[in-house]
C-alpha positions as a Python dict, from the first residue, in 0.01 Angstrom:
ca = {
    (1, 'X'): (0, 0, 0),
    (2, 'X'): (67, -360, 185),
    (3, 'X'): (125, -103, 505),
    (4, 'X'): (-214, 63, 461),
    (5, 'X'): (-409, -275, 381),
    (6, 'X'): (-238, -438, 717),
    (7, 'X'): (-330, -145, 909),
    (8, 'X'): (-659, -147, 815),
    (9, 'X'): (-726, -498, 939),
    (10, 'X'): (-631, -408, 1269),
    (11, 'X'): (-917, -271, 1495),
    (12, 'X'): (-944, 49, 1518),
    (13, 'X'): (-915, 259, 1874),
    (14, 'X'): (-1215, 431, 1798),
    (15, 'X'): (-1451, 134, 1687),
    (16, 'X'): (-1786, 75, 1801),
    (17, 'X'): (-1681, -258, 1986),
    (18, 'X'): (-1372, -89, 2153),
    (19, 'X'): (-1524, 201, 2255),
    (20, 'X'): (-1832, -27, 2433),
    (21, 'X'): (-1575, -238, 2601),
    (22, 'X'): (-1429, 44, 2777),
    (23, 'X'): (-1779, 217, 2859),
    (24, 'X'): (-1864, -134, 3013),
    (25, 'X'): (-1581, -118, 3204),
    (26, 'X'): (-1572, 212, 3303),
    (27, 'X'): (-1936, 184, 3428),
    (28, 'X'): (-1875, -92, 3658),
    (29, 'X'): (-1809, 145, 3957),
    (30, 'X'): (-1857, 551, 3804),
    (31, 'X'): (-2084, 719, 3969),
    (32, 'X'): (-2395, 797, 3734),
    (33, 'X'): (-2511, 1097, 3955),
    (34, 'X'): (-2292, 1351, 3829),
    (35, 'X'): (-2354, 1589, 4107),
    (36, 'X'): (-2250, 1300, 4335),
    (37, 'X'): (-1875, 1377, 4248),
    (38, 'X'): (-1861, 1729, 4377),
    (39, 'X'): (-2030, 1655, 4738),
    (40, 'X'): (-1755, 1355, 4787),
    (41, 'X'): (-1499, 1495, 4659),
    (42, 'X'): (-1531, 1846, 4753),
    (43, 'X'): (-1485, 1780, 5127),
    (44, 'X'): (-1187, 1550, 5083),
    (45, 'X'): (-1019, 1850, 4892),
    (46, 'X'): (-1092, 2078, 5140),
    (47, 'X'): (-981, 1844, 5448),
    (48, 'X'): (-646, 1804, 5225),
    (49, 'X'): (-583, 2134, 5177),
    (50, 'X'): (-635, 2262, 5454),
    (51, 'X'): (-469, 1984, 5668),
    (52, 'X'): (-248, 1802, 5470),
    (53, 'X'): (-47, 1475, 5582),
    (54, 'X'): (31, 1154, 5478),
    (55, 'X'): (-225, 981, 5699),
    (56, 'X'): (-516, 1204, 5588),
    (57, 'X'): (-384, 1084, 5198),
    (58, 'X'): (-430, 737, 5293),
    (59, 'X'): (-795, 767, 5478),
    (60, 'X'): (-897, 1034, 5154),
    (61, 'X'): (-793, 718, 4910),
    (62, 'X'): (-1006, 489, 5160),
    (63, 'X'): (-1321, 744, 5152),
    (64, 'X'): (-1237, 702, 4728),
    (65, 'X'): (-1252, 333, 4708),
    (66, 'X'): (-1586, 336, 4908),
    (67, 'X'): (-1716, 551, 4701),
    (68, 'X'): (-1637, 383, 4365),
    (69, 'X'): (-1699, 80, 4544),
    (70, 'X'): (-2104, 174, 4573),
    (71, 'X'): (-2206, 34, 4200),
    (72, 'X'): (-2022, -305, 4280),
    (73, 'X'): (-2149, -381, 4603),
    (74, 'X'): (-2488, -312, 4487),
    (75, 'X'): (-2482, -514, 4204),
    (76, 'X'): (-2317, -788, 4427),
    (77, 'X'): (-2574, -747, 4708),
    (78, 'X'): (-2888, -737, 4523),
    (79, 'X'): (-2803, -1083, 4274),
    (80, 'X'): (-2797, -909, 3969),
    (81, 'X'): (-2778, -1136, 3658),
    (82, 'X'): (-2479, -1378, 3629),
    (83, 'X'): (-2277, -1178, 3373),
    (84, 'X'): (-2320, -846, 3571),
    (85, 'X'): (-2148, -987, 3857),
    (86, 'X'): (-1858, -1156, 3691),
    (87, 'X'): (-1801, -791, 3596),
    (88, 'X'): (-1840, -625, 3939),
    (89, 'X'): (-1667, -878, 4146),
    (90, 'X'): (-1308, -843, 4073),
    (91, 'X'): (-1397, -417, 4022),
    (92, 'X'): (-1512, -460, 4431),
    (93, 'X'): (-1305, -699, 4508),
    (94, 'X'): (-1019, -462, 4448),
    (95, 'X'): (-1143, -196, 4562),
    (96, 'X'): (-1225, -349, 4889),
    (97, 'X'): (-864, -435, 4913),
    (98, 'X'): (-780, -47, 4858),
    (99, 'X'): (-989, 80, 5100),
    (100, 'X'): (-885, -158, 5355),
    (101, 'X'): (-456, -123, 5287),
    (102, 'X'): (-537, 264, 5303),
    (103, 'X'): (-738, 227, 5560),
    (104, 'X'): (-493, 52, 5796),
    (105, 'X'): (-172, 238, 5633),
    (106, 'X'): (-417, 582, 5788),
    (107, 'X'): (-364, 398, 6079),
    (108, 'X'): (-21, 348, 6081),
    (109, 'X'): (77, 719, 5980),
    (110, 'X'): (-147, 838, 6268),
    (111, 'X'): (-328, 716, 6551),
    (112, 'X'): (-627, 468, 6542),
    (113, 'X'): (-799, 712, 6840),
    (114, 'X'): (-763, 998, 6615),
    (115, 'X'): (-1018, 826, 6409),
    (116, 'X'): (-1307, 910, 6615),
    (117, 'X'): (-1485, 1098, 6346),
    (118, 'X'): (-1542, 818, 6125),
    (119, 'X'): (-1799, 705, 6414),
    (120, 'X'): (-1992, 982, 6330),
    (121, 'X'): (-1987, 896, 5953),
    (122, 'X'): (-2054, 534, 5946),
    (123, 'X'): (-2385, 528, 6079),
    (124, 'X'): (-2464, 766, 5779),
    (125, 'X'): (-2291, 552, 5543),
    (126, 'X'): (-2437, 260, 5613),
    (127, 'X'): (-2795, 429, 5561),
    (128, 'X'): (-2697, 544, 5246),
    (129, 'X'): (-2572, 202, 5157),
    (130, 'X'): (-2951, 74, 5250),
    (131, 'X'): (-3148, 370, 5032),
    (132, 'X'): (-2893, 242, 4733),
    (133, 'X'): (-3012, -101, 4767),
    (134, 'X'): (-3359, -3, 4808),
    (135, 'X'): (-3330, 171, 4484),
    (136, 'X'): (-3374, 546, 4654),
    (137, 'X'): (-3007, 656, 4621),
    (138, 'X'): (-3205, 973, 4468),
    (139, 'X'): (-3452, 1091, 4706),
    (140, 'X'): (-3367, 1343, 4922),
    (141, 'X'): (-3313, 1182, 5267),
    (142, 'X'): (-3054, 927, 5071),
    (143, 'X'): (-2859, 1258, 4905),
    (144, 'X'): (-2829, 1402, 5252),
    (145, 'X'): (-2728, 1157, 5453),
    (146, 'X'): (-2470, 1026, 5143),
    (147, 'X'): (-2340, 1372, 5121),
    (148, 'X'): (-2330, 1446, 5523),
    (149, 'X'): (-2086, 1108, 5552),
    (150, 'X'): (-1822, 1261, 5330),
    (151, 'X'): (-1892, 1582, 5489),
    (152, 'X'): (-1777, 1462, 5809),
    (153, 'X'): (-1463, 1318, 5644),
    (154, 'X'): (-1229, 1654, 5744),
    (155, 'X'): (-1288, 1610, 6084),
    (156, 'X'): (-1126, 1299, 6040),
    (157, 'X'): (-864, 1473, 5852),
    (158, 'X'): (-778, 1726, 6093),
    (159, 'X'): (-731, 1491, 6398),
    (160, 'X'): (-494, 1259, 6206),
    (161, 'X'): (-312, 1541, 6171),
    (162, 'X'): (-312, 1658, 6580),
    (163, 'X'): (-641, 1904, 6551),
    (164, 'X'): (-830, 1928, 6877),
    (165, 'X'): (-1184, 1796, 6823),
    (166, 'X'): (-1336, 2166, 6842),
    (167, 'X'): (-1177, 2268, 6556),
    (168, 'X'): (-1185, 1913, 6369),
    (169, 'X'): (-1581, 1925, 6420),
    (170, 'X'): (-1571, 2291, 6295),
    (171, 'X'): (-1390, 2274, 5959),
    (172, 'X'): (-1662, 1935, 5916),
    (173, 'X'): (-1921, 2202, 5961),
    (174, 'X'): (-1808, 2432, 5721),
    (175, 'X'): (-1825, 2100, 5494),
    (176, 'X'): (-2180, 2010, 5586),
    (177, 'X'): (-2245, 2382, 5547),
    (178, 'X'): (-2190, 2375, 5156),
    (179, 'X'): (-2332, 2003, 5108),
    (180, 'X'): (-2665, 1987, 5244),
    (181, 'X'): (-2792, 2352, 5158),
    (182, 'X'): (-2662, 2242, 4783),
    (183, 'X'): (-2861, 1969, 4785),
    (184, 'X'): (-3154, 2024, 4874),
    (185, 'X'): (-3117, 2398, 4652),
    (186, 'X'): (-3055, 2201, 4354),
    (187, 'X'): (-3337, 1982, 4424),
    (188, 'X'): (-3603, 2215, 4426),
    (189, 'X'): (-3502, 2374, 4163),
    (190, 'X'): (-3537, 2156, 3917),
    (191, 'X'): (-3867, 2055, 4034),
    (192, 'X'): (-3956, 2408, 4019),
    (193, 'X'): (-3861, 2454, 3665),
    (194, 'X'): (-4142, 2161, 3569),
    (195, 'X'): (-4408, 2343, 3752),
    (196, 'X'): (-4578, 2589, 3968),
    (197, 'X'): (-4301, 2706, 4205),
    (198, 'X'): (-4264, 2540, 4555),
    (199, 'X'): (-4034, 2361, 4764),
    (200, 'X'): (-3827, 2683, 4876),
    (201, 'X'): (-3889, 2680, 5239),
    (202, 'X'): (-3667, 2403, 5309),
    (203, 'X'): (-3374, 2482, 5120),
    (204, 'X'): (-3390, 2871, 5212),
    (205, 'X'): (-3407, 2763, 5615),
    (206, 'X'): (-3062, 2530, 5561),
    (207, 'X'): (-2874, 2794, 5387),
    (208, 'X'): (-3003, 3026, 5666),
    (209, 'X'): (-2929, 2808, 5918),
    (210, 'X'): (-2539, 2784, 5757),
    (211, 'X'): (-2517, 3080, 5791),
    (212, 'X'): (-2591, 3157, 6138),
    (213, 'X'): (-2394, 2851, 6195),
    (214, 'X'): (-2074, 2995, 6073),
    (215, 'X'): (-2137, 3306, 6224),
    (216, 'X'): (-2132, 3182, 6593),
    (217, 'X'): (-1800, 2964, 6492),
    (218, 'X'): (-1645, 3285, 6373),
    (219, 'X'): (-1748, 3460, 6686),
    (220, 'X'): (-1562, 3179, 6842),
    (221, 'X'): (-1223, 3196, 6619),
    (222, 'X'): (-1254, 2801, 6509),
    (223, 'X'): (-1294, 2888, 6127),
    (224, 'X'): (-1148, 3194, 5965),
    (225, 'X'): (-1427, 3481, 5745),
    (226, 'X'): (-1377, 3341, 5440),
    (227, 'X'): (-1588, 3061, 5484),
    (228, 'X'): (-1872, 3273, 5645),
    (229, 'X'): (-1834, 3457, 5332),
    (230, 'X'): (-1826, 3159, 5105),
    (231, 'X'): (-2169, 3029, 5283),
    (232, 'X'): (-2306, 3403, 5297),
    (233, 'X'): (-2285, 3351, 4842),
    (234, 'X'): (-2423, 3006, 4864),
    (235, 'X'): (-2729, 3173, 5025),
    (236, 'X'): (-2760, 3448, 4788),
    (237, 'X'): (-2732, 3171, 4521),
    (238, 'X'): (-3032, 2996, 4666),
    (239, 'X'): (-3253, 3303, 4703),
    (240, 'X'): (-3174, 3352, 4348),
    (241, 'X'): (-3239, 3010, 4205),
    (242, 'X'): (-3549, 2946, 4401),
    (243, 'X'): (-3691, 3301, 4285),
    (244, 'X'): (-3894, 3403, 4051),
    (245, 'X'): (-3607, 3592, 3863),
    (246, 'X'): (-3466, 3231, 3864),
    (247, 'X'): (-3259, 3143, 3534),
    (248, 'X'): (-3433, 2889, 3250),
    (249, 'X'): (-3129, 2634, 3296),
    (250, 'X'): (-3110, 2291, 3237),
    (251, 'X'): (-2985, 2068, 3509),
    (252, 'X'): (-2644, 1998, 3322),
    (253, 'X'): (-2567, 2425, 3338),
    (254, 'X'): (-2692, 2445, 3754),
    (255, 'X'): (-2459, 2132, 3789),
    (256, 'X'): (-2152, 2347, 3600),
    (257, 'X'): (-2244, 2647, 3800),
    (258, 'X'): (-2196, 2433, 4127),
    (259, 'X'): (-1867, 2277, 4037),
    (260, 'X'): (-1703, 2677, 3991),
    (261, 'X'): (-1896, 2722, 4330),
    (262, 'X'): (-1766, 2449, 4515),
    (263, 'X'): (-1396, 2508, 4378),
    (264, 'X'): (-1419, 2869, 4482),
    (265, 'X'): (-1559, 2779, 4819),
    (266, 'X'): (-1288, 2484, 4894),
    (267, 'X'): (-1011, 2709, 4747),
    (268, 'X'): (-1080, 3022, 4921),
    (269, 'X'): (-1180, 2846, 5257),
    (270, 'X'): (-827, 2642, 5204),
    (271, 'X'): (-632, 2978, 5135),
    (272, 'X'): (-788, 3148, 5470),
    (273, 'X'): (-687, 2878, 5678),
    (274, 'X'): (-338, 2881, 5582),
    (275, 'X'): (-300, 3289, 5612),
    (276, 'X'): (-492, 3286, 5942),
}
């Protein structure tokens, strides 16, 4: 009985005040986009699996702390209220200091020249950094230029580890190839499904132009079927979601139907690769 009574003074894991704490915490630098966590992390999987080294690890963990970084610096950069940024300044003060030791140990494992790609992204990166602050991290031109930057990421992956740029630039196609069609898709369709239906034209013209994409690389040899296959489904699925046989979904079931889409695409694209 003494046990029970002593226990029961102690807080409890699951209390209201605990459980805020750790929310607090956790929300200093998650993502609350949740679709934003497949089109960054979906590239860095692929460039991983199908190029795997030590120096692509360390710039993959770099591209991470950037992009848990994003809440922080905002927070930081835009003078949000006193208590905010007590919170956020040790969260991006770390993961500055992440970003940067991966950064340079990316170096280290490979070659600084082989980073070349990353000019490509920054640009990008930096825009997106200016929608966030403007408050326009949502509208279309911020998704696709935040999604292109990680997008471009494999290259970067594939000439740490001794790619020719050809091929590099190819497997970021493939990348940019699932990201921006997705986008856009997704998009529409959930402005469709609160009216009349419209905006197809756009997202039906980058899944078209994917696909003829991927079919001239294949026609060259610099990516293997598979992913001509994989981008051949994503434009079926957009035909189909921006139809009018489209399903009644909310936006949390089209975001689960993406993830299984995005880990079949990365895993069978990452599969071909090795066996070709």
């Amino acid at each position: 009985m003494v046990v029970s009574r002593s226990l029961a003074t102690l807080p409890s894991a699951a209390s209201p005040r605990v459980q805020h704490h750790g929310a607090t915490a956790i929300s200093v630098f998650l993502p609350k986009e949740h679709g934003s966590w497949s089109l960054a992390l979906e590239p860095l999987a692929l460039g991983l699996l199908v190029v795997p080294s030590w120096a692509g690890t360390a710039l993959s963990l770099a591209a991470l702390a950037g992009f848990f970084a994003r809440r922080p610096l905002k927070s930081s950069l835009r003078c949000d209220s006193i208590d905010r940024r007590e919170k956020n300044t040790p969260v991006l003060g770390l993961l500055m200091i992440l970003g940067l030791v991966a950064l340079l140990e990316a170096v280290c494992l490979g070659r600084a020249a082989a980073l070349w790609p990353l000019l490509l992204a920054a640009p990008l990166g930096g825009l997106f950094v200016y929608f966030d602050l403007q408050n326009d991290s949502r509208a279309t031109a911020a998704e696709i230029v935040g999604s292109s930057t990680f997008a471009i990421i494999p290259a970067a992956l594939a000439t740490l580890a001794g790619w020719p740029a050809p091929a590099a630039l190819a497997l970021a196609v493939v990348a940019l190839a699932r990201n921006l069609p997705t986008v856009l898709t997704v998009r529409a369709y959930v402005r469709n499904s609160k009216g009349p239906q419209r905006h197809v034209t756009l997202p039906l013209a980058a899944s078209a132009v994917a696909c003829v994409t991927l079919i001239a690389l294949r026609a060259t040899n610099l990516i293997p079927t598979t992913a001509l296959v994989g981008t051949t489904v994503l434009l079926a699925r957009s035909a189909w979601l921006l139809s009018s046989l489209r399903p009644h979904w909310p936006a949390r079931r089209v975001g689960q139907l993406e993830a299984g889409l995005g880990l079949l695409y990365v895993g069978g694209i990452a599969v071909a690769y090795h066996l070709s």
